[in-house]
NUGU-412224 format. One line per field, with one value per residue (C-alpha): x, y, z; residue number from 1. Coordinates in pm, whole numbers, plus 50000, padded with zeros to 5 digits. Each point is the difference from the previous one (the first is absolute). Example, Ala and Ser with C-alpha at 12.3 -4.5 7.8 and 13.67 -1.06 7.14 Angstrom:
east	c(51230|50137)
north	c(49550|50344)
up	c(50780|49934)
resi	c(1|2)
//
This chain:
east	c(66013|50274|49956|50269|50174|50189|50203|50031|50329|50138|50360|50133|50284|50259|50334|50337|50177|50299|50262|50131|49685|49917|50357|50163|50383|50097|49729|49987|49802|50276|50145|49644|49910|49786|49969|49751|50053|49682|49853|49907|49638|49866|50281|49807|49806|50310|50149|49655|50065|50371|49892|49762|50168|50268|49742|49861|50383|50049|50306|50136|50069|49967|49843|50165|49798|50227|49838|50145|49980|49721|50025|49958|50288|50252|49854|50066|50402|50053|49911|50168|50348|49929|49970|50330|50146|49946|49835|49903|49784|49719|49766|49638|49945|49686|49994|49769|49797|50228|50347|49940|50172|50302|50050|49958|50213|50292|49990|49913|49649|50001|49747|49757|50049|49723|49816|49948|49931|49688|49924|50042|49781|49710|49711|50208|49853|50125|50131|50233|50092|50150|50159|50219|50109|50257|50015|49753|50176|49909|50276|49754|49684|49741|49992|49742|49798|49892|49770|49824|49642|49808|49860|49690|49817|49602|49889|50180|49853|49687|49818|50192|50189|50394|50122|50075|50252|50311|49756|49735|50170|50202|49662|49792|50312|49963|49656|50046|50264|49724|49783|50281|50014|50276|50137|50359|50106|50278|50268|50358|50162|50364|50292|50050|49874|49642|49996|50153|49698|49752|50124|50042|49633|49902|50219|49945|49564|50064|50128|50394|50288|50350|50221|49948|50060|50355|50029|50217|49765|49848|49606|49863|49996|49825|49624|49814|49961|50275|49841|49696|50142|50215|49634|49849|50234|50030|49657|50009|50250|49820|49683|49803|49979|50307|50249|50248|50241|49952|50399|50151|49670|50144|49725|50021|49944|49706|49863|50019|49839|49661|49997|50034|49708|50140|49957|49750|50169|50368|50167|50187|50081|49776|50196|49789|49697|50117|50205|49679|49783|50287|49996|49642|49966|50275|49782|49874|49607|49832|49702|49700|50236|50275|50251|50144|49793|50116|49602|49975|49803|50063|50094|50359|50172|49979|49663|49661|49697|50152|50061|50357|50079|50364|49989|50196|49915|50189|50259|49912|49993|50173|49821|49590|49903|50332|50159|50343|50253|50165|50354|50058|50248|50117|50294|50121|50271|50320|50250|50331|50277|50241|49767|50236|49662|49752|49828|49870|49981|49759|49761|50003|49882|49723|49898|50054|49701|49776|49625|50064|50294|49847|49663|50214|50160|49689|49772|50314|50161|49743|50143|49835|50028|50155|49822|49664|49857|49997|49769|49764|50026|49693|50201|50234|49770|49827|50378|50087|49696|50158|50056|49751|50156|50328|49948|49792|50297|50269|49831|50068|50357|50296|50364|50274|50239|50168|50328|50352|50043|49663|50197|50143|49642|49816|50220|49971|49656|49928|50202|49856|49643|50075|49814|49662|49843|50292|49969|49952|49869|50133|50325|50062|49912|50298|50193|49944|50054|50333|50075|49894|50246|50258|49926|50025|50322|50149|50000|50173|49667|50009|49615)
north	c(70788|49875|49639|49791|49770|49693|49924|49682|49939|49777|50004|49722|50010|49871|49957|50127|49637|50015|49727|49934|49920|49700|49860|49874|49918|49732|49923|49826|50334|50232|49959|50020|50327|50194|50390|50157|50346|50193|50354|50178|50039|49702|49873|49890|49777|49889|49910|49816|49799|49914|49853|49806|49851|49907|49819|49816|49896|49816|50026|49994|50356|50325|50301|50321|50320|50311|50341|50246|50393|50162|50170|49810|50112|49935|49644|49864|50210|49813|49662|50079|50112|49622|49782|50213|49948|49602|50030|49676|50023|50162|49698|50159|50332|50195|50162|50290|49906|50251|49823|49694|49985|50208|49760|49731|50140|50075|49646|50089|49815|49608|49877|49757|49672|49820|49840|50315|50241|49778|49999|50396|50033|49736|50256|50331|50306|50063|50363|49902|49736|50194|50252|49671|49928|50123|49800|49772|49866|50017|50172|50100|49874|50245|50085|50265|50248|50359|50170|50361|50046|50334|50094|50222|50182|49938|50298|50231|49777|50122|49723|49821|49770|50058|50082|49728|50222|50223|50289|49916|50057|50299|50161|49917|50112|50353|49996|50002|50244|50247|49938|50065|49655|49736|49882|49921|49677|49830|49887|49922|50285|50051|49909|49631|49644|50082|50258|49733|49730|50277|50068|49621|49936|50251|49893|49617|50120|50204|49686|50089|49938|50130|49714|49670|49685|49941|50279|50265|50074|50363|50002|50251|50198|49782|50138|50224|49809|50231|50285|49920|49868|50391|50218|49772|50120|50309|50041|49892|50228|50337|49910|50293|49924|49732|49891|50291|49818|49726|50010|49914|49686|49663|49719|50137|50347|49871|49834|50271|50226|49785|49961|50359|50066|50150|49736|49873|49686|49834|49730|49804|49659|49789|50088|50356|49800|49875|50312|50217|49761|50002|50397|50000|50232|50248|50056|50365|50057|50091|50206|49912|50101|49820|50254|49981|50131|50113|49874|49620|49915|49609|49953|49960|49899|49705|49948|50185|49956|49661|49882|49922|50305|49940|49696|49833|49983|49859|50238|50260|49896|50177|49858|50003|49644|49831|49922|50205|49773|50130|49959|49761|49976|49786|49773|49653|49747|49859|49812|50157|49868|50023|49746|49716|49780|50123|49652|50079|50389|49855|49799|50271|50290|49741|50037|50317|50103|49719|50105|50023|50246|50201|50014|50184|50228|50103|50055|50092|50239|50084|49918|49723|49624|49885|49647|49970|49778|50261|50226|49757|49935|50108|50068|50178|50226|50087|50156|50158|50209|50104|49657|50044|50296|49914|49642|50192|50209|49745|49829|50254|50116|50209|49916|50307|49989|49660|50090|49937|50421|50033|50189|50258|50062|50046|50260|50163|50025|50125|50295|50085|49955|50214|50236|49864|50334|50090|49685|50073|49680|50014|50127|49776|49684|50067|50129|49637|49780|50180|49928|49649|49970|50161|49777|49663|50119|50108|49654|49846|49894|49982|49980)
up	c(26691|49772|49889|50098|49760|50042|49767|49733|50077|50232|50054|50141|50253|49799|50192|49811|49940|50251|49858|50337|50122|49755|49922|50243|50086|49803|49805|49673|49831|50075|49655|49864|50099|49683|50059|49861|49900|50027|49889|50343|49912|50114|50173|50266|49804|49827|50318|50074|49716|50084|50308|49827|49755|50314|50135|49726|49893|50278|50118|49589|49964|50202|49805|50133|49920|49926|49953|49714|50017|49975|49652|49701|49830|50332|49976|49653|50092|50299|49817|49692|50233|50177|49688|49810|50373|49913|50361|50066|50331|49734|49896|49925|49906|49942|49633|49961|49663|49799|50067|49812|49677|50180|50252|49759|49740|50250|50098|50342|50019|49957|49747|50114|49964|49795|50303|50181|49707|49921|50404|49967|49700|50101|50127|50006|49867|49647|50037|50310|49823|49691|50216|50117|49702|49747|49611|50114|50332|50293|50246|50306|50173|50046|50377|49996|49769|49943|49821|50014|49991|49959|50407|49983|50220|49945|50138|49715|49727|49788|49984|50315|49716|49912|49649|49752|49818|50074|49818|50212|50301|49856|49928|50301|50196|49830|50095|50320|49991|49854|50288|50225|50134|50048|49632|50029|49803|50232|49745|50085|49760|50252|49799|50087|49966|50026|49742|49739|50109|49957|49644|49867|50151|49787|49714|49973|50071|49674|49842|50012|50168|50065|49834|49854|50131|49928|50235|49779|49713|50063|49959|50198|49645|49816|49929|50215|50306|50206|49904|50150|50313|50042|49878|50295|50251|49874|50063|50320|50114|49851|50022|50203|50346|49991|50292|50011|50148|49722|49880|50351|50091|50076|50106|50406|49885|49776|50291|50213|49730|50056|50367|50041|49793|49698|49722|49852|49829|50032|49801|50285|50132|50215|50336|50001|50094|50319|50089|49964|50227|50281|49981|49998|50336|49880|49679|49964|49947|49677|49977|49707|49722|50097|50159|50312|50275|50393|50071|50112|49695|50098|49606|49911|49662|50155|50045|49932|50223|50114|49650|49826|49792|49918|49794|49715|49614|49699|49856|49753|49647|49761|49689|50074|50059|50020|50355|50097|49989|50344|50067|50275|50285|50287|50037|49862|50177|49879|50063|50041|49761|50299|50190|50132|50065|49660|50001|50384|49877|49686|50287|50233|49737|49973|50355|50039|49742|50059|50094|50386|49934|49719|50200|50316|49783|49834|50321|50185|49754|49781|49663|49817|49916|49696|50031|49803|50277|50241|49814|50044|50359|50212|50325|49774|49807|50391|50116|49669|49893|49669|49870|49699|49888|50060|49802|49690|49987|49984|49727|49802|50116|49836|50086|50014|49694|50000|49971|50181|49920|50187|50290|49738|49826|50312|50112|49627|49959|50336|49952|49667|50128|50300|50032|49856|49927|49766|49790|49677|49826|49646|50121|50303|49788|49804|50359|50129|49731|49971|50337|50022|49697|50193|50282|49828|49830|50331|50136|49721|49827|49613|49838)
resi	c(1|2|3|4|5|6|7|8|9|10|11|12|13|14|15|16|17|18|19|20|21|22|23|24|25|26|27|28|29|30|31|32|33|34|35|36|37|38|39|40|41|42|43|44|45|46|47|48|49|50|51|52|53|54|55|56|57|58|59|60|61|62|63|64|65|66|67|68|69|70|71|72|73|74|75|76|77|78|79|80|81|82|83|84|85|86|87|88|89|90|91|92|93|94|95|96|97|98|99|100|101|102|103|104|105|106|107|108|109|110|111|112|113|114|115|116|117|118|119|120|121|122|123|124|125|126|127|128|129|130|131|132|133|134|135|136|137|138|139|140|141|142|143|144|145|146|147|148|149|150|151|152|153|154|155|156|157|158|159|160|161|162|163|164|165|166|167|168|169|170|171|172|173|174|175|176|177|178|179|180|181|182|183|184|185|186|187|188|189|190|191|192|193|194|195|196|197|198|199|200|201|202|203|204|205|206|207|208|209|210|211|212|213|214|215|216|217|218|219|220|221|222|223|224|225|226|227|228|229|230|231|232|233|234|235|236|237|238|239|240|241|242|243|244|245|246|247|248|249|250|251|252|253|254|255|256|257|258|259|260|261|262|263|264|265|266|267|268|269|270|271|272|273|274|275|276|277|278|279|280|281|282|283|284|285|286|287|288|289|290|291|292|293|294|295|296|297|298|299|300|301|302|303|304|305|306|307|308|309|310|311|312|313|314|315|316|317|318|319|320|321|322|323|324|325|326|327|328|329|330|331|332|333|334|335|336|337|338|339|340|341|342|343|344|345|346|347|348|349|350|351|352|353|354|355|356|357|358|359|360|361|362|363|364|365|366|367|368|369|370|371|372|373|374|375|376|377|378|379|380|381|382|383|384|385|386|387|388|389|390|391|392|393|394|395|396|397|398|399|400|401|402|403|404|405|406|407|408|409|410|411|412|413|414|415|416|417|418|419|420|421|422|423|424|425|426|427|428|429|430|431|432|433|434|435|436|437|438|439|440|441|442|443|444|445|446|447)
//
């Protein structure tokens, strides 16, 4: 008999803020309305938090929670058509972590006035915290993180343990391919945002990086650290017994990779955790070595003889006994500069990541706090399981190029890393820092 799972999420009903039904006809918050334009993962949460931070104004201000498209790039268009629109019914806007120094060099993000950037930076994680922040000011308030961790299945391992090392896994992976058992490594290797976090994790472990900090400077050519990032994934991709569908894998097809029993390890985001538990009965069986069976074995991926076998480790180093620095994700707030009403804007951003809010989001959504207290929160660490790996990895955290060409070099590395089992590392390194040049130079950019 299949053992039934429950899963550590709880999602709460949060209710989609309806203006009508919290402003009434002639009251003295109609002019003080704040929307709150929101990435639609998560929205629900967001709108929790709207309503929230309603109610705790009391009667000051109104927080009105406005969902975006659902693909990254459609969001940062529509804002960026609003704010060159001089729209002024946007107040708060959700940044994802990459749109920073864009937003703040276009003028479109307000800086933060000196009160709240200390409030901001008082117990936030450091890594969030740079991502808000362009020439050391502060133009966003970290909302929410992300970070990949390397997911495992225990049964596959040798000695039950996961690698410590990219070649570990690479060669334990080829292992099992020998013994015709499941060794695909689930990497996001599609040409698209994923593919370009995959590669700067592997760049800034290797001690590199794409540009400097003035954001125009071309580094990614400087030593040998790109190299080893591209032989890595090259690797990866031609390795015997590897994902053949490893050129077209975003993070869902990655996922589904390991439920359906195929992989043996995937670098993903926490959110796989909870979406394995809630498929738990769909899962397919797997005999004593591991492949999927027709015969009601009563082991899954999921679990083996009633013990967790899909569990979380840190992510892969790239140099033996140093951490990965892994690129991290998630979104930051800020303050439109067409907000008639920034001052309430400013008080509400407060609110609107303060532990209660962040706490939802994270149980709720799955992505993870960007307020050191949390970590440390017994109830907290209960509903988030992967809260130790999670935290170990965000001490340690990369940022994607900071840059206001970041757009432009995203799209040009992708398409010269895709596809992975073509790279050729000394080549490519010079491919890319070419295009990164090209990329800064594009956007008006002079190193």
């Amino acid at each position: 008999m299949r053992r039934k799972w429950r899963s550590w999420v709880t999602v709460g009903a949060a209710a989609v803020l309806a203006t009508s039904g919290l402003v009434g006809c002639g009251s003295d918050t109609d002019d003080r309305v704040l929307s709150f334009y929101t990435a639609a993962d998560g929205a629900e949460q967001y709108a929790q938090a709207a309503a929230n931070c309603t109610e705790d104004a009391a009667g000051r201000y109104v927080v009105e929670q406005r969902t975006l498209p659902k693909n990254a790039d459609d969001q940062r268009l529509q804002l960026a058509r609003r704010l060159t629109g001089d729209d002024k019914s946007l107040d708060l806007m959700t940044l994802d972590v990459v749109w920073t120094a864009e937003f703040a060099e276009a003028g479109w993000a307000l800086p933060l006035p000196e009160d709240d950037a200390a409030a901001v930076s008082e117990g936030t994680l450091a890594g969030p915290l740079e991502s808000a922040t362009w020439q050391d000011t502060l133009y966003a308030a970290p909302l929410n993180t992300n970070t990949q961790l390397l997911w495992y299945r225990k049964d596959l391992m040798p000695d039950g343990n996961p690698p410590q090392t990219w070649d570990e896994m690479i060669d334990i992976a080829s292992g099992l391919a020998e013994q015709g058992r499941p060794s695909w490594i689930g990497v996001q290797g599609r040409q698209y945002e994923g593919l370009m976090v995959w590669f700067n994790t592997l760049l800034a472990s290797a001690g590199g990086s794409v540009v400097a900090e003035d954001g125009t400077t071309v580094t990614l050519d400087d030593g040998d650290a790109a190299e080893t990032a591209l032989t890595i994934m090259k690797r990866v991709a031609t390795a015997p017994g590897a994902d053949p569908s490893l050129n077209q894998a975003d993070e869902a097809a990655v996922r589904l990779g390991m439920e359906s029993g195929r992989s043996a390890f995937q670098v993903n985001w926490p959110f796989v955790l909870p979406g394995i538990m809630e498929n738990a009965d769909d899962l397919p069986f797997i005999d004593d070595n591991g492949n999927v069976t027709a015969t009601d074995t009563g082991n899954t991926v999921l679990t083996v003889d009633g013990e967790q076998n899909f569990l979380p480790a840190p992510y892969p180093s790239v140099i033996p006994g140093e951490p990965a620095q892994v690129t991290i994700g998630g979104f930051n707030i800020a303050v439109a500069r067409t907000s008639e009403h920034p001052e309430l804007a400013f008080e509400a951003m407060q609110c609107l990541r303060n532990e209660e809010n962040q706490r939802n989001n994270a149980v709720g959504g799955g992505v993870p706090p960007t307020l050191e207290s949390l970590y440390g929160d017994p109830q907290f660490r209960e509903a988030y399981p992967a809260w130790r790996e999670v935290r170990d990895s965000l001490e340690n955290a990369a940022v994607r190029p900071v840059s206001p060409a970041y757009q432009s070099i995203s799209t040009l590395v992708t398409a010269t890393l895709n596809p992975v089992d073509r790279i050729d590392p000394p080549r490519t390194v010079d491919e890319l820092a070419e295009q990164v040049r090209k990329a800064v130079n594009s956007e008006g950019l002079v190193p």
